[in-house]
N, CA and C atoms as an extended XYZ file, in Angstrom:
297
Properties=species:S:1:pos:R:3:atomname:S:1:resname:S:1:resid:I:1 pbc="F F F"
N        87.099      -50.566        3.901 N   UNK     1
C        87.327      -51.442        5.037 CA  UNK     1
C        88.732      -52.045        4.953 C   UNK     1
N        89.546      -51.800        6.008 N   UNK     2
C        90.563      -52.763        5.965 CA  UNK     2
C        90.916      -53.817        6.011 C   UNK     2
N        91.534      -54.662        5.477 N   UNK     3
C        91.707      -56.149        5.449 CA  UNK     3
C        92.732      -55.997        6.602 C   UNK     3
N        92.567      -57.244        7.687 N   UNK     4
C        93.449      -57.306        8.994 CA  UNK     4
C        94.468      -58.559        7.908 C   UNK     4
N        95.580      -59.158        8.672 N   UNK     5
C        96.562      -60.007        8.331 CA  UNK     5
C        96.016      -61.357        8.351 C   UNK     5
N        95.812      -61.460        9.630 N   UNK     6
C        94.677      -62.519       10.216 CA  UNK     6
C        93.583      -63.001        9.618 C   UNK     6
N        92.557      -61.968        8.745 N   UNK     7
C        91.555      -62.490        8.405 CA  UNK     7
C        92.243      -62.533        6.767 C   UNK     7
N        93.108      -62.029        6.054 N   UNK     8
C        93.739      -62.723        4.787 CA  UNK     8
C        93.982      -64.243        5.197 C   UNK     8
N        94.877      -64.051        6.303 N   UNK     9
C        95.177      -65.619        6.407 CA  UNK     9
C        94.050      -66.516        6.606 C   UNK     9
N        92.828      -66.157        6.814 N   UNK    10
C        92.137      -67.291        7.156 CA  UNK    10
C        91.223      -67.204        5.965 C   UNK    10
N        90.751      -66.230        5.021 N   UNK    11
C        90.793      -66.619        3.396 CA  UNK    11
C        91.615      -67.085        2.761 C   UNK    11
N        93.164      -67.129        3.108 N   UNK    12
C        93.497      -68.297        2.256 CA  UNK    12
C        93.860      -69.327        2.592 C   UNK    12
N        93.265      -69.819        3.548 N   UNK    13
C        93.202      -71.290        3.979 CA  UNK    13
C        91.946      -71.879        4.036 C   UNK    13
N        90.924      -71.076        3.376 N   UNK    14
C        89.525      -71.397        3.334 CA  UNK    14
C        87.930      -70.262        3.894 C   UNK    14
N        88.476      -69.579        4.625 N   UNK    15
C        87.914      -69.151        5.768 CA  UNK    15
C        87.385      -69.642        6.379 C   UNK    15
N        85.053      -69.539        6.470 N   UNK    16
C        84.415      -70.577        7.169 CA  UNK    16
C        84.819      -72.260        6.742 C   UNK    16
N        84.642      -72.557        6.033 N   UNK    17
C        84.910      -73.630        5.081 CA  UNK    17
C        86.141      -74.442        6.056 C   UNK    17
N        87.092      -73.459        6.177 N   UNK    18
C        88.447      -73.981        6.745 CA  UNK    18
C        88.201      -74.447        8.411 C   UNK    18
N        87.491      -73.447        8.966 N   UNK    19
C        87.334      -73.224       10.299 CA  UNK    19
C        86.331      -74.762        9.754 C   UNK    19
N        84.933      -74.991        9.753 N   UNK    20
C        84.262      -75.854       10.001 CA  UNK    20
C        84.414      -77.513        9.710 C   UNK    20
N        85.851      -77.254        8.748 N   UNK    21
C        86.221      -78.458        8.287 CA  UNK    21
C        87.699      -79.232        9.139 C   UNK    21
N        88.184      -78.080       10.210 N   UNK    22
C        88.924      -78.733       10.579 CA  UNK    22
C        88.759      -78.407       12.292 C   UNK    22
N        87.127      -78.079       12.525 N   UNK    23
C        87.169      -77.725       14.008 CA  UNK    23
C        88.032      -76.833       14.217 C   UNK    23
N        88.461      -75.570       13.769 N   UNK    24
C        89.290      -74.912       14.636 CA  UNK    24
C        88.871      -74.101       15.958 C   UNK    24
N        89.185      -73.733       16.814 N   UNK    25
C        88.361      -73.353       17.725 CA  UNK    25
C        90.053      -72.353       18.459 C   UNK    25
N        89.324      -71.363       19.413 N   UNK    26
C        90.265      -70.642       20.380 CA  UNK    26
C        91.526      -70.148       19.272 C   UNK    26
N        91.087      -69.143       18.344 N   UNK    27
C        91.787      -68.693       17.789 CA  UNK    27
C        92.646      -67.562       18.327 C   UNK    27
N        93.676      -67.103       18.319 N   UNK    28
C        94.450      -66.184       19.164 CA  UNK    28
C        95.106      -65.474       18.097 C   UNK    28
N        95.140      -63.915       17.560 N   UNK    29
C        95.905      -63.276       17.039 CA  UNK    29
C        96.689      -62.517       17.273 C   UNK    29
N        97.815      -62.697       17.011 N   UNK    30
C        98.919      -61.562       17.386 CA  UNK    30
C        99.623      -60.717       16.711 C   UNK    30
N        98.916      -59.636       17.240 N   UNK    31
C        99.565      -58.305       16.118 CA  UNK    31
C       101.254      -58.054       16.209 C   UNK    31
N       101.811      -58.232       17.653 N   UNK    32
C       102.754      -57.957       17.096 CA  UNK    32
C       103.680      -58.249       16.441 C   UNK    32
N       103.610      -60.088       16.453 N   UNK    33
C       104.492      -61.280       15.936 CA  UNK    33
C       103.675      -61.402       14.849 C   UNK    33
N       102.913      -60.841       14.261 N   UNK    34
C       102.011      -61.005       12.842 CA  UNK    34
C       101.596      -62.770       12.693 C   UNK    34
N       101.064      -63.077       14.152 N   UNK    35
C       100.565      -64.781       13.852 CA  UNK    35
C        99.377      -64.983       14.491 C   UNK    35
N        98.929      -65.693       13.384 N   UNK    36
C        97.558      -66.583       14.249 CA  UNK    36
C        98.046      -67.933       15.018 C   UNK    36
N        97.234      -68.220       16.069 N   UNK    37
C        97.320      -70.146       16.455 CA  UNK    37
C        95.931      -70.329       16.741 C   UNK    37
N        95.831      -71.429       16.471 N   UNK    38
C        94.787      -72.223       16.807 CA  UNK    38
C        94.825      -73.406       17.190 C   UNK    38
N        93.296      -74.196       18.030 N   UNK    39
C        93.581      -75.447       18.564 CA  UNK    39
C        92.744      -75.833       17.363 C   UNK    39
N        93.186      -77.688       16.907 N   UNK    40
C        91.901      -78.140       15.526 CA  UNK    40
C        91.956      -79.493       16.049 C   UNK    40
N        91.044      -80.101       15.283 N   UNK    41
C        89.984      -81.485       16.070 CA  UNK    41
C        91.022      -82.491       15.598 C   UNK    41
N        90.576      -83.584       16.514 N   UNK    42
C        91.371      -84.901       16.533 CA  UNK    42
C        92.102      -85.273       15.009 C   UNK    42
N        93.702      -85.347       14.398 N   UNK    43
C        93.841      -85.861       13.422 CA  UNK    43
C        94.991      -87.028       12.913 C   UNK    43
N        94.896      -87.694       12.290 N   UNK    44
C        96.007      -88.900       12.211 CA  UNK    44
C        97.490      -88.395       12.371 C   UNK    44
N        97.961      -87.470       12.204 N   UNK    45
C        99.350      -86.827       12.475 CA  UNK    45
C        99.304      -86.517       14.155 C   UNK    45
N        98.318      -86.622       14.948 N   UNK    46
C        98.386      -86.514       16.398 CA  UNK    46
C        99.002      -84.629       16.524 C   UNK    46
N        98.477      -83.509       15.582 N   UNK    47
C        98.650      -82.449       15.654 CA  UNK    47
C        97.422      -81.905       16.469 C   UNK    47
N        97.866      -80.672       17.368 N   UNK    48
C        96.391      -79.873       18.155 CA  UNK    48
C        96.363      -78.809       18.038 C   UNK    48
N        97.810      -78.170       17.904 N   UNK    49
C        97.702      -76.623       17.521 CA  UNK    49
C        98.646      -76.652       16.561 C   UNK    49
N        97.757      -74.880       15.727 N   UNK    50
C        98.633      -74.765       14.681 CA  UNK    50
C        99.441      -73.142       14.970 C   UNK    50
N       100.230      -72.782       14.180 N   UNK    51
C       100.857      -71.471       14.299 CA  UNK    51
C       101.313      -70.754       13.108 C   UNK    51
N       100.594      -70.088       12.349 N   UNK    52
C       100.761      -69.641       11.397 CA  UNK    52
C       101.197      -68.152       11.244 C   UNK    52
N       102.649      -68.070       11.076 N   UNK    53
C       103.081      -66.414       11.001 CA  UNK    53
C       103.527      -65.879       10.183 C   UNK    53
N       103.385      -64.562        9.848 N   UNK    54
C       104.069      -63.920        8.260 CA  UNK    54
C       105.015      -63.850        9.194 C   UNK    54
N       106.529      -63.571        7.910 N   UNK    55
C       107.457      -63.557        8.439 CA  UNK    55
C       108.357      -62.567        7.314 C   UNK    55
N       109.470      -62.104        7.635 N   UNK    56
C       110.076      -61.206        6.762 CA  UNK    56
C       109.778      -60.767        5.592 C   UNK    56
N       110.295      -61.703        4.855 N   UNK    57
C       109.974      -61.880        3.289 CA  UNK    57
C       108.709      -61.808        2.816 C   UNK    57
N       107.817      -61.696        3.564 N   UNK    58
C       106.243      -61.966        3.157 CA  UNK    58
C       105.733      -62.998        2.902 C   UNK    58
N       106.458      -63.804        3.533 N   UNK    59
C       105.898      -65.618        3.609 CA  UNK    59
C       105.075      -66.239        4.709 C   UNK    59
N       105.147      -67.327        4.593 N   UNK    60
C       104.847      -67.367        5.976 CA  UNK    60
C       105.138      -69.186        6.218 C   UNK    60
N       105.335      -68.547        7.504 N   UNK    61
C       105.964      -69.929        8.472 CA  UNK    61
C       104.908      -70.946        9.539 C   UNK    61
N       105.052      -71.938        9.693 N   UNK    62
C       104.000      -72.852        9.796 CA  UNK    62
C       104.471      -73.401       10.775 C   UNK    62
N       104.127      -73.812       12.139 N   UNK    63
C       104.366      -74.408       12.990 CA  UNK    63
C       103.141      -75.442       13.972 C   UNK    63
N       103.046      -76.740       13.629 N   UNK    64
C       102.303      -77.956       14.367 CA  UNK    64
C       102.811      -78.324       15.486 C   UNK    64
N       102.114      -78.443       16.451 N   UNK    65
C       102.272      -78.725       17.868 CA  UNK    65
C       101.258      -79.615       18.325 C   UNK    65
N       101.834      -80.570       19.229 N   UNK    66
C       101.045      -81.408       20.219 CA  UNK    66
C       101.073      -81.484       21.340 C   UNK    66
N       100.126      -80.615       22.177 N   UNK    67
C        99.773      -80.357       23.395 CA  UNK    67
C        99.178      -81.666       24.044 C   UNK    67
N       100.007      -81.969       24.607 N   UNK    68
C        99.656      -83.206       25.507 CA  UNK    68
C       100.095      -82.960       26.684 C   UNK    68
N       100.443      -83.790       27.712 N   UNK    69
C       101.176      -83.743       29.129 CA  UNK    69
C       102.357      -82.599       28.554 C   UNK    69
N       103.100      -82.636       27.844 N   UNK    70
C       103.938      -81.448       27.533 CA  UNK    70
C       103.670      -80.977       25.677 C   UNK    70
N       104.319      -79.607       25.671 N   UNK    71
C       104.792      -79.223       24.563 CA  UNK    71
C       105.185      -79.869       23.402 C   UNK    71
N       104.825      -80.579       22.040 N   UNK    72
C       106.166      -80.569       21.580 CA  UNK    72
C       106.061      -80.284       19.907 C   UNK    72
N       107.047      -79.446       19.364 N   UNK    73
C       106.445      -79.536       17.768 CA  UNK    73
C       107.109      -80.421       16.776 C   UNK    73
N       105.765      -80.873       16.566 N   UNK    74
C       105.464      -81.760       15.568 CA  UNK    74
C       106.542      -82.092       14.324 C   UNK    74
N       106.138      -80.408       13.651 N   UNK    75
C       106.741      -80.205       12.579 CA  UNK    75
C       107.183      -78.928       12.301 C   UNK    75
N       107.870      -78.127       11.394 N   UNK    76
C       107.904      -76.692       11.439 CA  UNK    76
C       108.162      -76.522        9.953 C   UNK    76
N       107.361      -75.764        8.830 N   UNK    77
C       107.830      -75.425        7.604 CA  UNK    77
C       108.185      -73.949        7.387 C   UNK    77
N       109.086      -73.456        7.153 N   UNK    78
C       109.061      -71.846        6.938 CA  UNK    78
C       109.370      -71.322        5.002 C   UNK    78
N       108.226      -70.314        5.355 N   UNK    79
C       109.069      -69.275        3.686 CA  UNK    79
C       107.866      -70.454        3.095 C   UNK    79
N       106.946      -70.544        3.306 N   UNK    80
C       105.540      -71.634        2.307 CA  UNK    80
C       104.538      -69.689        1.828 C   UNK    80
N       104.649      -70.100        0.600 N   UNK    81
C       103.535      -69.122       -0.485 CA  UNK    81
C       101.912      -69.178        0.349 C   UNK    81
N       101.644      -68.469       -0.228 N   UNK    82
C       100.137      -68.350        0.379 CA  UNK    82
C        99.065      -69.408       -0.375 C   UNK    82
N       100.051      -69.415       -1.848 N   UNK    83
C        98.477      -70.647       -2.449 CA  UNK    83
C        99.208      -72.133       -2.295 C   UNK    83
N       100.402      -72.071       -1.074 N   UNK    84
C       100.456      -73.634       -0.745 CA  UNK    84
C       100.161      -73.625        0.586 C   UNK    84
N        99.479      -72.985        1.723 N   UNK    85
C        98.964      -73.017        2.868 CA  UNK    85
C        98.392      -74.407        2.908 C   UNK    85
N        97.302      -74.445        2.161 N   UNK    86
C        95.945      -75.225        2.718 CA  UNK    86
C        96.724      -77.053        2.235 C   UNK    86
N        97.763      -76.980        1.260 N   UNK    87
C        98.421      -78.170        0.757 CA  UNK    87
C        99.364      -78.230        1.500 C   UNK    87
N       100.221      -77.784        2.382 N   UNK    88
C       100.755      -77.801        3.406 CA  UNK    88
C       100.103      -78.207        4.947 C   UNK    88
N        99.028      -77.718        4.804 N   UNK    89
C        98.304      -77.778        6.195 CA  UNK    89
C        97.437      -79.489        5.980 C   UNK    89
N        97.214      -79.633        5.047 N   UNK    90
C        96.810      -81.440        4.860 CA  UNK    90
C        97.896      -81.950        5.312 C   UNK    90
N        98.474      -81.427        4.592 N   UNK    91
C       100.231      -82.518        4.569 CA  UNK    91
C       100.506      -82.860        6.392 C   UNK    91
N       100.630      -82.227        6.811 N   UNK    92
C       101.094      -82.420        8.020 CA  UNK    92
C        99.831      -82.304        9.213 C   UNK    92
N        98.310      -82.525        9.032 N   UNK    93
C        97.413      -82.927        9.965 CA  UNK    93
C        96.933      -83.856        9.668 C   UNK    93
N        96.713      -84.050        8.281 N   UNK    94
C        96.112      -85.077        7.835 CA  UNK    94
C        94.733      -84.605        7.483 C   UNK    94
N        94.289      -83.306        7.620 N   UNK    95
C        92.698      -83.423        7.562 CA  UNK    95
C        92.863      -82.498        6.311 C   UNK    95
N        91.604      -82.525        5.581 N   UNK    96
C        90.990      -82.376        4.347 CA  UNK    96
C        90.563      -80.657        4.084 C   UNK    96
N        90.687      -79.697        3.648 N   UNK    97
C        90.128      -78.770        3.206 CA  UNK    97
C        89.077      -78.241        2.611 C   UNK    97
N        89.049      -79.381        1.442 N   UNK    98
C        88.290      -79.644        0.371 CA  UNK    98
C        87.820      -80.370        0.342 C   UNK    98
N        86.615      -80.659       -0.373 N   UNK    99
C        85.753      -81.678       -0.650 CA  UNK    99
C        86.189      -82.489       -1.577 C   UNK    99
């Protein structure tokens, strides 16, 4: 069975675990820009979507957005390792991964 990009990325940010702990919902993958986004539940950083894309080097780049009356991002980290995703993704929503 092949492993898609998409579903690596969402084992290493937790998978179910990740999805149920931070509401993610309306996930969108894109093969050709190699990124996921998603919308996630109410959090103290006032973040709603996320954008997570491999990128050259085999990294990957992180982009928070707040969809309100307009566009605007939040924050943007690029070139983050795969086992600092989920410590990155606290950092800047505020919500929890882990127990």
């Amino acid at each position: 069975m092949e492993t898609t990009f998409y579903s690596e990325i969402l084992k290493q940010l937790g998978g179910r675990r990740f999805l149920m702990m931070t509401g993610a919902k309306n996930l969108v993958y894109d093969n050709q820009d190699l990124s996921i986004s998603m919308k996630i539940m109410r959090n103290a950083k006032k973040v709603t979507h996320v954008k997570i894309k491999l990128n050259s080097l085999d990294l990957y780049d992180l982009t928070f957005y707040n969809c309100g009356k307009e566009l605007k991002i939040v924050s943007e980290i690029n070139n983050i390792y795969c086992d600092q995703l989920q410590e990155i993704f606290e950092q800047h929503t505020g919500l929890y991964l882990t127990l």
